[in-house]
VOSEKOL-668662 format. One line per 2 residues: number of its first residue (from 1); their letters; for each residue x, y, z of N, C-alpha, C. Coordinates in steps of 0.1 Angstrom, whole numbers, always signed. Layout:
NUM = A = X:Y:Z:X:Y:Z:X:Y:Z ~ ...
//
This chain:
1 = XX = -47:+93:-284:-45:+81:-292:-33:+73:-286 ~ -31:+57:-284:-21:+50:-279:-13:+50:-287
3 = XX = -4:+52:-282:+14:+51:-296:+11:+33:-297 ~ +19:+31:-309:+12:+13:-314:+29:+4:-305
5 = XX = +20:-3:-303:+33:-17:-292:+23:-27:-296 ~ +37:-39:-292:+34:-53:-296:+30:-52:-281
7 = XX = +21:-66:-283:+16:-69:-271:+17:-84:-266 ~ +18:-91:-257:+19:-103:-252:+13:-108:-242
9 = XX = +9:-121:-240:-3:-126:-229:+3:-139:-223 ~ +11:-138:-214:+19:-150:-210:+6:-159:-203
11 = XX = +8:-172:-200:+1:-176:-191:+10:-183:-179 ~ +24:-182:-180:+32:-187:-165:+34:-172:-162
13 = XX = +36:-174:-148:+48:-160:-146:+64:-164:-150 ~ +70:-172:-149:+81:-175:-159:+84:-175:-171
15 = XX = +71:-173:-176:+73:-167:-189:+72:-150:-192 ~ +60:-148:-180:+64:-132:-183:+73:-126:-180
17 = XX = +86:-129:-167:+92:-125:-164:+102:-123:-175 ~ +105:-135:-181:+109:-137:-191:+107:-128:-205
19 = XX = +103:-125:-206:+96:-116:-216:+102:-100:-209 ~ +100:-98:-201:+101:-79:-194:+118:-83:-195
21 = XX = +127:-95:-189:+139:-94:-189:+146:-94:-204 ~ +137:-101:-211:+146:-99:-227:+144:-86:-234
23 = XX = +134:-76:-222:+129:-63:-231:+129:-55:-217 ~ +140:-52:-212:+139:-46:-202:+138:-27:-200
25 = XX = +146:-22:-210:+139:-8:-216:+122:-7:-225 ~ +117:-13:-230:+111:-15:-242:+102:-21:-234
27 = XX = +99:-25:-221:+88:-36:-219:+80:-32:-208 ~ +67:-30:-207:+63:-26:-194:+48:-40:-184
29 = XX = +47:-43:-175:+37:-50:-174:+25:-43:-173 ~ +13:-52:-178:-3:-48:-173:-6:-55:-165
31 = XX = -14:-46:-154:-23:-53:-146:-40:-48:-148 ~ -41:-39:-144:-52:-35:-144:-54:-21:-155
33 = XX = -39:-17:-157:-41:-5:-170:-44:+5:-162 ~ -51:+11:-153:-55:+23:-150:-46:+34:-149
35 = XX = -32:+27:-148:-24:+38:-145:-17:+38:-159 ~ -15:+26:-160:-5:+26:-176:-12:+28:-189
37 = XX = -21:+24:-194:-29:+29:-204:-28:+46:-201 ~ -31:+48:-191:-36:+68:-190:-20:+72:-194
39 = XX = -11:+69:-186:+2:+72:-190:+10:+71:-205 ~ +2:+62:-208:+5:+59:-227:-5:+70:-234
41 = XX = -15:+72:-232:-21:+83:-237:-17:+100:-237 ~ -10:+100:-224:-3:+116:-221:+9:+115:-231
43 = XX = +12:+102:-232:+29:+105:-235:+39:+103:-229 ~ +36:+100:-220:+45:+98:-207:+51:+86:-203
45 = XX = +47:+74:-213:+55:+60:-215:+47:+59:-224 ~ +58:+53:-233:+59:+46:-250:+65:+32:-247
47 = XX = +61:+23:-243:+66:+6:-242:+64:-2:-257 ~ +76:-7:-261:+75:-10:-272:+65:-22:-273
49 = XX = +67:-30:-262:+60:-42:-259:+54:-42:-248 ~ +39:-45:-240:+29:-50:-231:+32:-60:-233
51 = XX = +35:-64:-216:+28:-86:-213:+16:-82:-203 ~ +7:-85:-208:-3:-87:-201:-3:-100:-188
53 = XX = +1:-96:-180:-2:-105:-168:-20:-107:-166 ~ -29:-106:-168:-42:-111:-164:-43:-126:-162
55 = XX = -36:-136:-174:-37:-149:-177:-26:-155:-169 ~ -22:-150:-160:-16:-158:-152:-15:-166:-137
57 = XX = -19:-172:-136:-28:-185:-127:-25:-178:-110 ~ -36:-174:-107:-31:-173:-91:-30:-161:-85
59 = XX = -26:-151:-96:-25:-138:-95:-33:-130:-90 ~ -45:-137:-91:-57:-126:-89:-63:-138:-78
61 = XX = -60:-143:-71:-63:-149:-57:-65:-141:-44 ~ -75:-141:-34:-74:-139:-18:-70:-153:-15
63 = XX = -63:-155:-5:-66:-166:+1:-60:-163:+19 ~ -59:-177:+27:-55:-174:+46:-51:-188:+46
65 = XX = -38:-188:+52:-38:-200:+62:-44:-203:+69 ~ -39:-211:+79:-46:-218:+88:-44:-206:+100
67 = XX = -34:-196:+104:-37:-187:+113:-44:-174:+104 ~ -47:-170:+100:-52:-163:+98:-49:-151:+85
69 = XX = -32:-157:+84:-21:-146:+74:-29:-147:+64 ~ -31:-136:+58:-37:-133:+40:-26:-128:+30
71 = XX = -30:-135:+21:-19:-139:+8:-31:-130:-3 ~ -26:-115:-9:-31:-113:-22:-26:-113:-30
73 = XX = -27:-115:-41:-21:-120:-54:-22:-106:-58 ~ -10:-103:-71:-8:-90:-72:-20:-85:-81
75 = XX = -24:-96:-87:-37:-89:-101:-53:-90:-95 ~ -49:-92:-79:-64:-90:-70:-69:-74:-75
77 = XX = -82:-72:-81:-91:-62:-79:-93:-61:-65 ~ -86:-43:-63:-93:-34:-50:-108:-35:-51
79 = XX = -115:-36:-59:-129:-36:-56:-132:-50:-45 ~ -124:-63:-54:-125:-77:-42:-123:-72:-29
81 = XX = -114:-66:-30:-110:-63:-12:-119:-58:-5 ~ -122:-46:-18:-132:-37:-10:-144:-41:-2
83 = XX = -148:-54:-11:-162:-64:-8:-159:-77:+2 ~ -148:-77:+2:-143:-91:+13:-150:-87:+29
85 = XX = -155:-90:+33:-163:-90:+48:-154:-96:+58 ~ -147:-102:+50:-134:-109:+64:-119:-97:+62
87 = XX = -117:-93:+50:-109:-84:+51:-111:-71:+58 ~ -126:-71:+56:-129:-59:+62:-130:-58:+80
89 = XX = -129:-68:+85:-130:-73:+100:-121:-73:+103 ~ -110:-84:+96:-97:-83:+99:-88:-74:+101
91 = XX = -88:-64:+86:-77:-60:+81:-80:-45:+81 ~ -86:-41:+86:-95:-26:+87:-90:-12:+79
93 = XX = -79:-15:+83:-67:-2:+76:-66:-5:+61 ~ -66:-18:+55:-66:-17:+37:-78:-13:+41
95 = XX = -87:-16:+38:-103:-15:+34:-106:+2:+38 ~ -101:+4:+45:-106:+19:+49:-95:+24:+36
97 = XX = -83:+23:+31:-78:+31:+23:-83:+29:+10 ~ -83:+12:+5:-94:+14:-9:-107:+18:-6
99 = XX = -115:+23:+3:-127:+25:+3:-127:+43:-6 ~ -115:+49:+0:-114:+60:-7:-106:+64:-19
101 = XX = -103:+52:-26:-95:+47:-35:-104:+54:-50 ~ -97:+63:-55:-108:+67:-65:-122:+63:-65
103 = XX = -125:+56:-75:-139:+57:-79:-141:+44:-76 ~ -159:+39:-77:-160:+26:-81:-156:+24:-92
105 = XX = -158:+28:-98:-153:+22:-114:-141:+14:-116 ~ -131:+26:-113:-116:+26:-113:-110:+13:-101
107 = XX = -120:+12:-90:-116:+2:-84:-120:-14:-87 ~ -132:-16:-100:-131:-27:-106:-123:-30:-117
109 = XX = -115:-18:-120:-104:-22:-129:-88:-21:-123 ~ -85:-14:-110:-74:-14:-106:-68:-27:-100
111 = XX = -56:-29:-102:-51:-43:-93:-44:-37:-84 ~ -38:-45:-69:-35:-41:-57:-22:-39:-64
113 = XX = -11:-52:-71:-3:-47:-77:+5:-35:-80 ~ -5:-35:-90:-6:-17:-100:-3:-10:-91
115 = XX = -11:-8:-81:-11:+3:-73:+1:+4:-63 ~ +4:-3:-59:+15:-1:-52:+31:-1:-63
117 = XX = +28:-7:-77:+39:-9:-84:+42:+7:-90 ~ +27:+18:-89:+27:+29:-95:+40:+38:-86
119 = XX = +39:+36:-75:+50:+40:-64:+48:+52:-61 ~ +31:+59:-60:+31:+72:-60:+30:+72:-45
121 = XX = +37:+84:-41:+42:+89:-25:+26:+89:-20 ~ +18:+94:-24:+3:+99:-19:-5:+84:-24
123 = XX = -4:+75:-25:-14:+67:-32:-16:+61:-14 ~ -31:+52:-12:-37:+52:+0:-28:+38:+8
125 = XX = -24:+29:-4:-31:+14:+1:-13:+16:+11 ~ -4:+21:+3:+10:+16:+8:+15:+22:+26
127 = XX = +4:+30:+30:+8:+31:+47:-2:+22:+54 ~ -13:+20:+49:-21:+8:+58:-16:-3:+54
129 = XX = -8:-7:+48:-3:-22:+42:+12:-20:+57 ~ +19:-9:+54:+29:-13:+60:+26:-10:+77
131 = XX = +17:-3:+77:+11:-5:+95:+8:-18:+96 ~ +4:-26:+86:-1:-43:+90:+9:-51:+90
133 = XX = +22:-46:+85:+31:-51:+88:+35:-60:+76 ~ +28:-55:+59:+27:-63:+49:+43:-72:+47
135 = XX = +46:-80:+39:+58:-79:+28:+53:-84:+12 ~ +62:-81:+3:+62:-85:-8:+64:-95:-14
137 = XX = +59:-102:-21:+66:-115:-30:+73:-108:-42 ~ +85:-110:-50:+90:-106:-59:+94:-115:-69
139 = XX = +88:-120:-82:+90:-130:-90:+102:-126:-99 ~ +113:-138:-104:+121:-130:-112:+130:-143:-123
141 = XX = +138:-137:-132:+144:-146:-136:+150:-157:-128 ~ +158:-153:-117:+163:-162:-107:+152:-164:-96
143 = XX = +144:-163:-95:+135:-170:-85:+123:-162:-79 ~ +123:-163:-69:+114:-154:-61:+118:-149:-48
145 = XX = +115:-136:-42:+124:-131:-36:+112:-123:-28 ~ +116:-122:-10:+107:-115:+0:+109:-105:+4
147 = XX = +107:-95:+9:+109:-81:+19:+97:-75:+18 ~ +102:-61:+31:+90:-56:+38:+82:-48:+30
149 = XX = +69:-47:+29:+66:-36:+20:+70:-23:+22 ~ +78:-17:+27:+83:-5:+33:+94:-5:+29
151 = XX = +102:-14:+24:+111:-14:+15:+112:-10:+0 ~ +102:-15:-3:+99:-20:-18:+101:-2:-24
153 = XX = +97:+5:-19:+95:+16:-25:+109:+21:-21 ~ +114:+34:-35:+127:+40:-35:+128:+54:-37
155 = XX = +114:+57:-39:+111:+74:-43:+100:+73:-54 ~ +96:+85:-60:+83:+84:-68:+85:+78:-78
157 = XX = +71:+69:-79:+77:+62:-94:+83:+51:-94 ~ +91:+49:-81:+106:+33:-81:+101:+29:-72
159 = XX = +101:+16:-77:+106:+6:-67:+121:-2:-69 ~ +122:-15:-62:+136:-24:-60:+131:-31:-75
161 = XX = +121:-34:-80:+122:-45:-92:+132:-41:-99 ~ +136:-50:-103:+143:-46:-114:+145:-54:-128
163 = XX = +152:-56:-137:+147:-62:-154:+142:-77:-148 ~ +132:-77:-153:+124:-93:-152:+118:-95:-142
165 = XX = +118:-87:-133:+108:-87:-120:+99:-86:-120 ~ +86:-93:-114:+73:-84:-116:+69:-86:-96
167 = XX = +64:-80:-94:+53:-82:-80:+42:-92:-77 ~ +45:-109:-75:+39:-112:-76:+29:-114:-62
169 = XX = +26:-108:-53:+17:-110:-40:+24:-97:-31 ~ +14:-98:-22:+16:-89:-13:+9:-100:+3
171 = XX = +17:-99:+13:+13:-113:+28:+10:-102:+37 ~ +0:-106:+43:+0:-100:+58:-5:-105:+67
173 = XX = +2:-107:+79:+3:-118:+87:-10:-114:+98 ~ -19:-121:+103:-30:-123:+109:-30:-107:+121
175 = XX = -38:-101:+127:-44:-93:+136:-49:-100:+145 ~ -38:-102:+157:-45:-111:+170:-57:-105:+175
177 = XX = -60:-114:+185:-73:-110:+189:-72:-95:+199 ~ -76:-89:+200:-73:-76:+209:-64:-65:+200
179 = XX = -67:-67:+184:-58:-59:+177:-70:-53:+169 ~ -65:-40:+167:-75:-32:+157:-64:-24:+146
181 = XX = -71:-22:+131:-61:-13:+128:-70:+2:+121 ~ -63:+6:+116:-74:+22:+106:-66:+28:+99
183 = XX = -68:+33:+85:-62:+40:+76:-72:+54:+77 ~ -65:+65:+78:-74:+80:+71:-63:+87:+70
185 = XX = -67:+100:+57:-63:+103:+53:-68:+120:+51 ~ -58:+127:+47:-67:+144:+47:-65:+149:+29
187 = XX = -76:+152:+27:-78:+157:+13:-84:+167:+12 ~ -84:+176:-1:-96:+187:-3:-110:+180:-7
189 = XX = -108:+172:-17:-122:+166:-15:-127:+152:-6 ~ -138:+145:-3:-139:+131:+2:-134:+119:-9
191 = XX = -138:+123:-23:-135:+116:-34:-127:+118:-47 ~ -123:+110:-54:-114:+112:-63:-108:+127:-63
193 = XX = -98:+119:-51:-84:+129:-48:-76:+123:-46 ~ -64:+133:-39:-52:+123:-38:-49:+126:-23
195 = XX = -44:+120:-14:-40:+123:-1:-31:+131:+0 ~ -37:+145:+6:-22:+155:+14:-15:+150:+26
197 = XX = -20:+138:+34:-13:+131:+38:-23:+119:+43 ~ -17:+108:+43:-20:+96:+49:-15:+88:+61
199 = XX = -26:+82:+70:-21:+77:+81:-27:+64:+83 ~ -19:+53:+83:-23:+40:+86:-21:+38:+102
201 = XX = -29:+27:+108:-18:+24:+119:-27:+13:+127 ~ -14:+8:+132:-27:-9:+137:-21:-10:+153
203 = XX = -27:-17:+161:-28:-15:+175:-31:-31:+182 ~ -25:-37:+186:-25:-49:+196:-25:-49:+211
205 = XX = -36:-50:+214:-35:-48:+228:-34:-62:+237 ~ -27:-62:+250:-26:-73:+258:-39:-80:+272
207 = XX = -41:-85:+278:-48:-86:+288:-48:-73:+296 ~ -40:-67:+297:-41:-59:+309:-44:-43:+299
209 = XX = -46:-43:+287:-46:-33:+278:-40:-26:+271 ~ -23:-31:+280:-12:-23:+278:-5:-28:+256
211 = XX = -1:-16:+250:+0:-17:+239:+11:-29:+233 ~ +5:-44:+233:+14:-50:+226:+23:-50:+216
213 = XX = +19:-45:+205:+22:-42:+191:+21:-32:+186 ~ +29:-24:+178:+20:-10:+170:+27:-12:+157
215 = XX = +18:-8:+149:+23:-1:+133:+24:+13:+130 ~ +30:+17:+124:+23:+32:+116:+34:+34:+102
217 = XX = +18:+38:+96:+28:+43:+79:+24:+54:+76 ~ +32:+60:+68:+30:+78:+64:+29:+71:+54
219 = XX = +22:+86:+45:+21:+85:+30:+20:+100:+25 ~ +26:+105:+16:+26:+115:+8:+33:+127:+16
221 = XX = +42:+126:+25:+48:+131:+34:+63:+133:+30 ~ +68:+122:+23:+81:+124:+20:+83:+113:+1
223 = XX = +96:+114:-2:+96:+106:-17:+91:+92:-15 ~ +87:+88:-5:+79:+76:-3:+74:+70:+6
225 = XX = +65:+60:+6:+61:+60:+22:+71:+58:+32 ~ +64:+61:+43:+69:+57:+56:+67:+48:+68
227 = XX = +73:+42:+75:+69:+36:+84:+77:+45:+101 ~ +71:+45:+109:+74:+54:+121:+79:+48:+127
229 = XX = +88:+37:+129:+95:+30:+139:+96:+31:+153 ~ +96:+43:+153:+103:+54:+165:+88:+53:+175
231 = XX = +81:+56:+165:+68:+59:+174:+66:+46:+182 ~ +66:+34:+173:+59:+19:+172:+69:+18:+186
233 = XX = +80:+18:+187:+85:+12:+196:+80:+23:+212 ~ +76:+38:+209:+75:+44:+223:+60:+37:+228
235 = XX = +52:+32:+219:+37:+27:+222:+42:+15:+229 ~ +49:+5:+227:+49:-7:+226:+48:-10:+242
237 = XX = +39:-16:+253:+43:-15:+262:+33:-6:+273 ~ +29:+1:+266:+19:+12:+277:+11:+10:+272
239 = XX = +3:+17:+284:-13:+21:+284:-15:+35:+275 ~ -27:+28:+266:-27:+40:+252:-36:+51:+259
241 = XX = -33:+59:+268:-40:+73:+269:-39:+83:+259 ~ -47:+91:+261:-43:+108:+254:-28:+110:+252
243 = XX = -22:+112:+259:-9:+116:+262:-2:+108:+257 ~ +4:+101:+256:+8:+84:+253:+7:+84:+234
245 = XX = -8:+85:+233:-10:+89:+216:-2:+99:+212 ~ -5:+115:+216:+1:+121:+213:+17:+125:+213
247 = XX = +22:+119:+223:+37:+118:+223:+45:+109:+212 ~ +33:+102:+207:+37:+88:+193:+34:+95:+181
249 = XX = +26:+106:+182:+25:+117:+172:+36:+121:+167 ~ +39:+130:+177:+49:+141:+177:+64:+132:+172
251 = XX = +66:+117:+177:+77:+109:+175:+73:+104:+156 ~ +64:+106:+152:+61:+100:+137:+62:+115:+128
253 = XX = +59:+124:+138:+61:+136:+129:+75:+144:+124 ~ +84:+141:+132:+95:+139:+135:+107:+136:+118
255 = XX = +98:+121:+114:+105:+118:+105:+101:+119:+90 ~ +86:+133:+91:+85:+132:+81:+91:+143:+68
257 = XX = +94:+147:+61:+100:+153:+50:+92:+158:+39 ~ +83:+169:+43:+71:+170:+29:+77:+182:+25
259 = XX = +70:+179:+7:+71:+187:+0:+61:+205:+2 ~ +62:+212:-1:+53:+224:-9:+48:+220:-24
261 = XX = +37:+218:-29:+29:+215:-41:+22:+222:-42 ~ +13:+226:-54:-1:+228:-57:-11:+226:-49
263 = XX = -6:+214:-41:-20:+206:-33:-21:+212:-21 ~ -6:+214:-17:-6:+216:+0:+6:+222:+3
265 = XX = +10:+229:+11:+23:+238:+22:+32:+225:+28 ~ +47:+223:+23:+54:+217:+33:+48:+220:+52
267 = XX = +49:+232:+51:+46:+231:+72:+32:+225:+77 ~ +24:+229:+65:+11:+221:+69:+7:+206:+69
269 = XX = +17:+201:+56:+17:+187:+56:+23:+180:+69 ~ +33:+189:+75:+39:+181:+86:+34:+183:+100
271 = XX = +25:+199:+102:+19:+196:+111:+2:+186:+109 ~ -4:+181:+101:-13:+171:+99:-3:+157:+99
273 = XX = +9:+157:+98:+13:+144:+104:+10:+138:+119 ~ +13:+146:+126:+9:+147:+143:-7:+145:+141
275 = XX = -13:+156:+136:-29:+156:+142:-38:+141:+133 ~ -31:+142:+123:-39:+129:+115:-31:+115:+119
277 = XX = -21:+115:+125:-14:+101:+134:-21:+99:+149 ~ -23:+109:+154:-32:+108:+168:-49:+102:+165
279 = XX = -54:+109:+153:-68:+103:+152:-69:+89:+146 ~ -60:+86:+136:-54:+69:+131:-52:+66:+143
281 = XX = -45:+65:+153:-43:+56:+165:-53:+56:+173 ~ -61:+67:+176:-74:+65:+184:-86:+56:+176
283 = XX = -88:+59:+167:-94:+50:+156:-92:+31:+161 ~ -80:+31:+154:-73:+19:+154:-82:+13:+171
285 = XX = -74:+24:+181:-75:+19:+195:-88:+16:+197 ~ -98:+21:+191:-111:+17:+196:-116:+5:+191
287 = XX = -109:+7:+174:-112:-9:+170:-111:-22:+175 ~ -94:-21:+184:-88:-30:+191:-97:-35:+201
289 = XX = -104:-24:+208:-108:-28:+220:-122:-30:+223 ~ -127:-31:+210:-141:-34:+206:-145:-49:+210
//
């Protein structure tokens, strides 16, 4: 049974901001509920007051400039994504992570938001977002405010929002032509699980083949995701052979920090950092050069 809370349905985002800031212990947002309704049922948060963000204009938008950058609005259904045919061309790495994104079901009720607002270290979408190189929009009493999505997160559970904030978009800037990207991940089951670890990673290649660009994001490896800098910059510039991948492995494995769980062995999560970063970049690299 739900513990009883008032509930509210703004239709600006300056009003709901408004609202979470005048009730900043006591107030939580809805987007899609999947995570916060379940959480209200265990016990696990009692919010004296819900604002329902659904009614608020824009939120739940795809849209692209004129080069190509994609703008989602934080109250986009992963299921839209999942069905976007240009996202899926484009953007390869989200779409391969909501594809294993729990259930259908759960993906016509989850928002991209939610899910990244949940801040779980293992959740799919936040290492293929930051191999693409996402950032965040942040709505707030004082305005609105940008950074990388590799930022946004602070450990399980946190993010940087803070009273009156909500997440209003998530940007990611276009995949030139000769760029491919891929999200995979290792689990005990194919479906509704959680990732023992995840590997995003995107790949730009130049005329001559040599690696223009790279991304890569960890997931469930340490108190929150990652991005491998270290690696991105040893690709950047060569020719992507065997060797070349695997030495970008070994440089992303480097910085990862996993736990021992129920689910999985600290030493095993960090050697599938290496072996599941080498098959994400081979992936990617084929997409690129398709």
């Amino acid at each position: 049974m739900l513990p009883q809370f008032d509930y509210a349905r703004p239709d600006t985002l300056q009003d709901a901001c408004r609202l979470l800031a005048a009730n900043p212990d006591a107030a939580r947002p809805l987007a899609g509920g999947t995570d916060l309704i379940f959480d209200m049922r265990l016990g696990k948060k009692s919010p004296a007051l819900v604002v329902d963000l659904k009614c608020v204009p824009g939120l739940d938008e795809i849209s692209f400039d004129a080069d190509g950058a994609m703008r989602l609005g934080a109250l986009v259904r992963t299921r839209d994504i999942e069905l976007s045919d240009r996202i899926r061309q484009k953007f390869s790495a989200l779409t391969d992570a909501i594809d294993v994104l729990a259930s259908v079901q759960i993906r016509n009720r989850a928002r991209l938001g939610g899910n990244l607002c949940h801040a779980s270290p293992s959740a799919d979408t936040p290492p293929a977002l930051i191999a693409l190189d996402a950032t965040v929009e942040i709505a707030g009493p004082d305005g609105t405010r940008s950074l990388p999505l590799e930022a946004f997160f602070t450990g399980p559970g946190k993010t940087v929002l803070t009273a009156g904030e909500v997440l209003a978009a998530v940007t990611v800037p276009p995949v030139p032509a000769g760029g491919g990207s891929a999200y995979i991940r290792n689990t005990v089951r194919k479906a509704m699980d959680l990732a023992i670890i995840g590997v995003g990673a995107m790949l730009v290649l130049d005329r001559d083949g040599r690696c223009a660009k790279a991304g890569i994001g960890l997931g469930a490896v340490a108190p929150k995701p990652l991005r491998a800098h270290d690696a991105e910059a040893f690709l950047t510039g060569k020719q992507l052979d065997d060797a070349t991948i695997a030495e970008a492995a070994k440089l992303a494995r480097s910085i990862a920090t996993p736990i021992s769980d129920v689910r999985s062995q600290a030493d095993y999560r960090a050697d599938m950092v290496e072996v599941y970063t080498r098959r994400t970049l081979a992936l990617a690299l084929s997409r690129a050069a398709a």
